[in-house]
C-alpha positions in Angstrom: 93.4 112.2 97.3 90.6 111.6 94.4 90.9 107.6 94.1 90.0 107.5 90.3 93.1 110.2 90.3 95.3 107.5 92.5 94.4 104.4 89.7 95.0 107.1 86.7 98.3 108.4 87.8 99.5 105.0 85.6 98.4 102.6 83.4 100.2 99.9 84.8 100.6 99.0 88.8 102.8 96.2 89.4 102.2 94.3 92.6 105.2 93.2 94.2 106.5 91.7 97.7 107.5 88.3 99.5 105.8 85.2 98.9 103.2 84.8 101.8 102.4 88.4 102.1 99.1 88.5 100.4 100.3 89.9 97.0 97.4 88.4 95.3 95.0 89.6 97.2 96.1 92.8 97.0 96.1 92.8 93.3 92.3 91.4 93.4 91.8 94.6 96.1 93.0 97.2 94.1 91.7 96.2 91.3 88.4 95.9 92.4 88.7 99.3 94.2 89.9 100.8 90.7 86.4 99.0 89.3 84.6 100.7 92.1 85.5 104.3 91.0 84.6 103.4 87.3 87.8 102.6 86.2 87.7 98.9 84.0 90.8 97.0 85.0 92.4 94.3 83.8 94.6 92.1 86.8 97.3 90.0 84.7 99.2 87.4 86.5 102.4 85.1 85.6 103.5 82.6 87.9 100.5 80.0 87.3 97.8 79.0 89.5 97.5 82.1 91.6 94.0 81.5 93.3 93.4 85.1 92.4 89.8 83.8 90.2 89.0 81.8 93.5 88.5 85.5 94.8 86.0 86.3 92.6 84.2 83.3 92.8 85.5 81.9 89.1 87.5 79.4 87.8 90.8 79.1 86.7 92.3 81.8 84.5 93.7 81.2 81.1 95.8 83.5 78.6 92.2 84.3 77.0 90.7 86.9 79.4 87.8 86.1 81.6 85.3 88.7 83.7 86.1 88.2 87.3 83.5 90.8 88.4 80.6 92.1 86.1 80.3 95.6 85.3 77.0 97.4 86.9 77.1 100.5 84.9 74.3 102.0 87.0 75.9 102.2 90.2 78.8 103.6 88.5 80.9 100.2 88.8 83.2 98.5 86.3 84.3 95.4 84.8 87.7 93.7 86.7 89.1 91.3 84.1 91.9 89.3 84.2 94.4 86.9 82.2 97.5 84.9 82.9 100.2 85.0 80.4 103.2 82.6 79.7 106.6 82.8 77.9 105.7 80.1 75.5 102.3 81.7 75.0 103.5 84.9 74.5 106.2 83.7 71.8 103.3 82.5 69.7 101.4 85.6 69.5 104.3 87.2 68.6 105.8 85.1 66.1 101.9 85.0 64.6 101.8 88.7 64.8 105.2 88.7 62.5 103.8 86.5 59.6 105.4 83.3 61.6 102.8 80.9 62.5 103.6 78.3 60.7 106.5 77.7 62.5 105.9 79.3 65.9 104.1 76.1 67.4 107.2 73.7 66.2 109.5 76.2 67.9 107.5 75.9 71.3 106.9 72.5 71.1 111.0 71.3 70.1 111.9 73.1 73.2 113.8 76.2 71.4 112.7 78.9 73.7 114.3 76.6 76.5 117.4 76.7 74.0 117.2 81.0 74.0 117.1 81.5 77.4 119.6 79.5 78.3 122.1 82.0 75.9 119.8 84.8 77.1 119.0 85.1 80.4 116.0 87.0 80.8 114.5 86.5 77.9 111.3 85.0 79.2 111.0 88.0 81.6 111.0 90.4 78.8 108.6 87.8 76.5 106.0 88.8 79.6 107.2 92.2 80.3 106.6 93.1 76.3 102.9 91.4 76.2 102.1 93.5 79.6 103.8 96.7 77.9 101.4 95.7 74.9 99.0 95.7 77.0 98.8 99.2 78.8 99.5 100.9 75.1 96.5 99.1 73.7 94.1 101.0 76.2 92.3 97.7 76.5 91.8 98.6 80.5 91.9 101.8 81.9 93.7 99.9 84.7 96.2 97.0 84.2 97.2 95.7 87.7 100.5 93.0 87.1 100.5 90.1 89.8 104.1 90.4 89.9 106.5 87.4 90.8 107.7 87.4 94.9 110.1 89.7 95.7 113.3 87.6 94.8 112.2 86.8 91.3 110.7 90.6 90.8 114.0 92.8 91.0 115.6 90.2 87.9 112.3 90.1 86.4 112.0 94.0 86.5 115.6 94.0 85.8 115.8 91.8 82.5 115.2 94.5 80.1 118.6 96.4 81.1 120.7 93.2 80.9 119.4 92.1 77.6 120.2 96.0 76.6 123.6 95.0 77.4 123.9 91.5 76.3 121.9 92.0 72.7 122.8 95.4 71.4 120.4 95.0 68.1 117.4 93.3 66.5 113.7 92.9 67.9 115.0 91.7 71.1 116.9 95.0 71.9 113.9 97.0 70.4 111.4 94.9 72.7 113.8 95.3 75.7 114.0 99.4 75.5 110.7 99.5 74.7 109.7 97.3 78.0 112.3 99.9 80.1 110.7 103.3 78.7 107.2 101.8 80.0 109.0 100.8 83.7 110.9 104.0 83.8 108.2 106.4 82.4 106.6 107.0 85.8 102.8 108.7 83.8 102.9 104.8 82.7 104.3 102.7 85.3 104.3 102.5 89.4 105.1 99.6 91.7 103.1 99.1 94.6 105.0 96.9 97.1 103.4 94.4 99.4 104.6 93.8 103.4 103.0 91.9 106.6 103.7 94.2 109.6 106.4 91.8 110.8 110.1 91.8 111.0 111.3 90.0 108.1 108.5 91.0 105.2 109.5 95.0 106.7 113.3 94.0 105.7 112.6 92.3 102.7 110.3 94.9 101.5 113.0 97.6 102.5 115.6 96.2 100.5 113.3 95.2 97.7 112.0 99.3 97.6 115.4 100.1 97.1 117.0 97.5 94.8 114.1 98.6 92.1 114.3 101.8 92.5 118.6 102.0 92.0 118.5 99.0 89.7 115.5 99.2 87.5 114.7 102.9 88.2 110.8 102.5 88.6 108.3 104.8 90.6 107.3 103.2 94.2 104.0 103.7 94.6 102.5 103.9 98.2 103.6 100.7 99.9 100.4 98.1 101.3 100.9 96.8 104.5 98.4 93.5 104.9 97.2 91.7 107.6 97.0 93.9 110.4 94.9 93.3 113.4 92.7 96.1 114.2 92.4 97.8 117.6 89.8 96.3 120.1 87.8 98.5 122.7 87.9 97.4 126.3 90.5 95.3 125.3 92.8 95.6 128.8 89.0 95.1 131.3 88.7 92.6 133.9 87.4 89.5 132.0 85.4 88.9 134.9 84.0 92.0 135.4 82.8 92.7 132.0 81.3 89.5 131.7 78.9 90.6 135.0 78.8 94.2 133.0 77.1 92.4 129.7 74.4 90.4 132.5 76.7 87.1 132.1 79.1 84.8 134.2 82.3 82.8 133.2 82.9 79.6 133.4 85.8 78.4 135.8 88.8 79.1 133.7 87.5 81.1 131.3 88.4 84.3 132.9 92.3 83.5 132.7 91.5 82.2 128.8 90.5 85.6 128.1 93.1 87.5 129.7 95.7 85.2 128.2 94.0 86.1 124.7 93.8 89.5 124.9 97.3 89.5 126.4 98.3 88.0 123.2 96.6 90.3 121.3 97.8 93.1 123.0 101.9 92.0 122.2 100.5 91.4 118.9 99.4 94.7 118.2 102.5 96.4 119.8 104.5 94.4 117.8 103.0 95.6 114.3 102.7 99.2 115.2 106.6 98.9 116.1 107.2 97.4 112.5 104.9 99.5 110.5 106.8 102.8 112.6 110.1 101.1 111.5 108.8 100.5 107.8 108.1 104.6 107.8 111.4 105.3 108.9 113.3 103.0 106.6 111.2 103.2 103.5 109.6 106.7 103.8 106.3 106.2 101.0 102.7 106.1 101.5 101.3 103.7 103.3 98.1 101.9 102.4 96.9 99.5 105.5 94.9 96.6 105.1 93.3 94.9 107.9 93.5 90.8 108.8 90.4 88.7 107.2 89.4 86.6 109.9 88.0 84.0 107.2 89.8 80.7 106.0 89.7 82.2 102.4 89.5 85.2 101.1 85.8 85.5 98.5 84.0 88.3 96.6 83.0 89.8 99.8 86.4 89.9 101.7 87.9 91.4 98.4 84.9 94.2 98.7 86.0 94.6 102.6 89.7 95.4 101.3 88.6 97.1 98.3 86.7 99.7 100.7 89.4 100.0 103.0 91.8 100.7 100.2 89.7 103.6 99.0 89.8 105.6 102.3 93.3 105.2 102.7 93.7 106.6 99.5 91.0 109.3 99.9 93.4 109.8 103.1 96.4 110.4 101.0 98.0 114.3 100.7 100.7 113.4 98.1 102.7 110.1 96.4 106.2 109.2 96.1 107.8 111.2 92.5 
């Protein structure tokens, strides 16, 4: 499949899955794999200190957008931005936007949207969900990529625009609610792209998670990321012994059982994720897009780049998505 068709399909892909996964570095991958087509995208994330800028090499984001990665229009590349948003940030720009400023800041700082979502569950969800929403109709990206909260928070988050349908039947907060659904349901605008680690209990959480948004919050699943997979290693079952006196070298005493010991370990740890990542096909029949394990301490511009590539071929790999 065309990659610039993949990141065009929608506006918005929300990244979703279990904390620990690597959801945030799969938002900074496809994101910078959208910019590597030509596509400028925007990477938007609501839960605080992500370390997604740390990625990029720059600092902390704030609601004002900053450039994570230039644009370098001759080699065909573009711009990744990104932003964090907040309830109470939010509720300013859109109390400002509605001739309120004058009192929007005394109605943050008394502690009243505290008040609100207490007698409205949800509403801080849908404060986000309607400055994303005003987001991908603005056209200000080509791309907008949403850092979505872990898995337990993202079904209520995805689901707060239904139950404030059917707690607040009229006014702007019903209006702003079916607005935010029509974006999640409308899959030409919307697709969620969940996150998994090919191990036992991300594969169940991100079973359940696939199905609970799609009967719950009736969004399009995207092709599902599986992260952090070790990749096969050649020669992998030789005689540590041997191939050291193959490659003109001895071992040291010991050695020779380290090494078998290690790739022993490697070898159960491969058959282990091809067993979940065969068991995540069965269960959650999508797409999948596999990323391989970053043998770093932190993930940098470069890692990202690494991901970003293998994303590409994986898509370039892909016959047809999820409808």
């Amino acid at each position: 499949m065309d990659p610039a068709g993949f990141f065009t399909a929608s506006r918005l892909v929300i990244v979703a899955g279990k904390g620990g996964v690597g959801k945030t570095t799969v938002s900074a991958a496809l994101a910078r794999a959208a910019a590597l087509v030509g596509l400028s995208t925007l990477v938007v994330e609501v839960e605080g200190r992500s370390g997604l800028p740390a990625m990029f090499g720059q600092p902390d984001l704030g609601y004002d957008e900053i450039v994570l990665a230039a644009a370098d229009p001759s080699a065909g590349v573009a711009a990744v931005r990104a932003r964090t948003i907040t309830p109470d940030e939010a509720l300013l720009e859109y109390l400002r936007e509605h001739g309120l400023s004058r009192i929007s800041k005394r109605l943050v700082a008394s502690g009243a949207l505290d008040v609100v979502a207490t007698a409205a569950p949800g509403i801080k969800d849908i404060l986000l969900l309607g400055k994303v929403k005003q987001l991908e109709r603005s056209g200000t990206a080509d791309l907008v990529v949403l850092d979505a909260p872990a898995a337990g928070h993202a079904v209520t988050f995805l689901q707060s625009a239904r139950g404030l349908l059917d707690a607040v039947r009229v006014g702007p907060i019903n209006t702003q609610a079916r607005d935010v659904l029509d974006l999640l349901e409308d899959h030409a605008r919307c697709q969620v792209v969940l996150v998994t680690l090919p191990e036992e209990t991300p594969v169940n959480e991100a079973v359940d998670t696939g199905f609970l948004l799609e009967d719950r919050v009736g969004v399009n699943l995207g092709p599902i990321v599986v992260n952090g997979l070790y990749p096969e290693l050649a020669g992998i079952g030789a005689d540590p012994a041997k191939a050291a006196a193959a490659a003109g070298t001895a071992l040291r005493s010991g050695e020779a059982s380290l090494l078998a010991s290690a790739a022993d370990f490697r070898r159960r740890r491969t058959a282990l994720q091809d067993e979940q990542v065969a068991r995540l096909a069965e269960q959650l029949p999508l797409p999948q897009l596999r990323l391989p394990f970053m043998f770093t301490a932190a993930i940098g511009p470069d890692e990202v780049d690494v991901l970003a590539g293998e994303l590409l071929a994986d898509i370039e790999a892909l016959t047809e998505l999820p409808t």
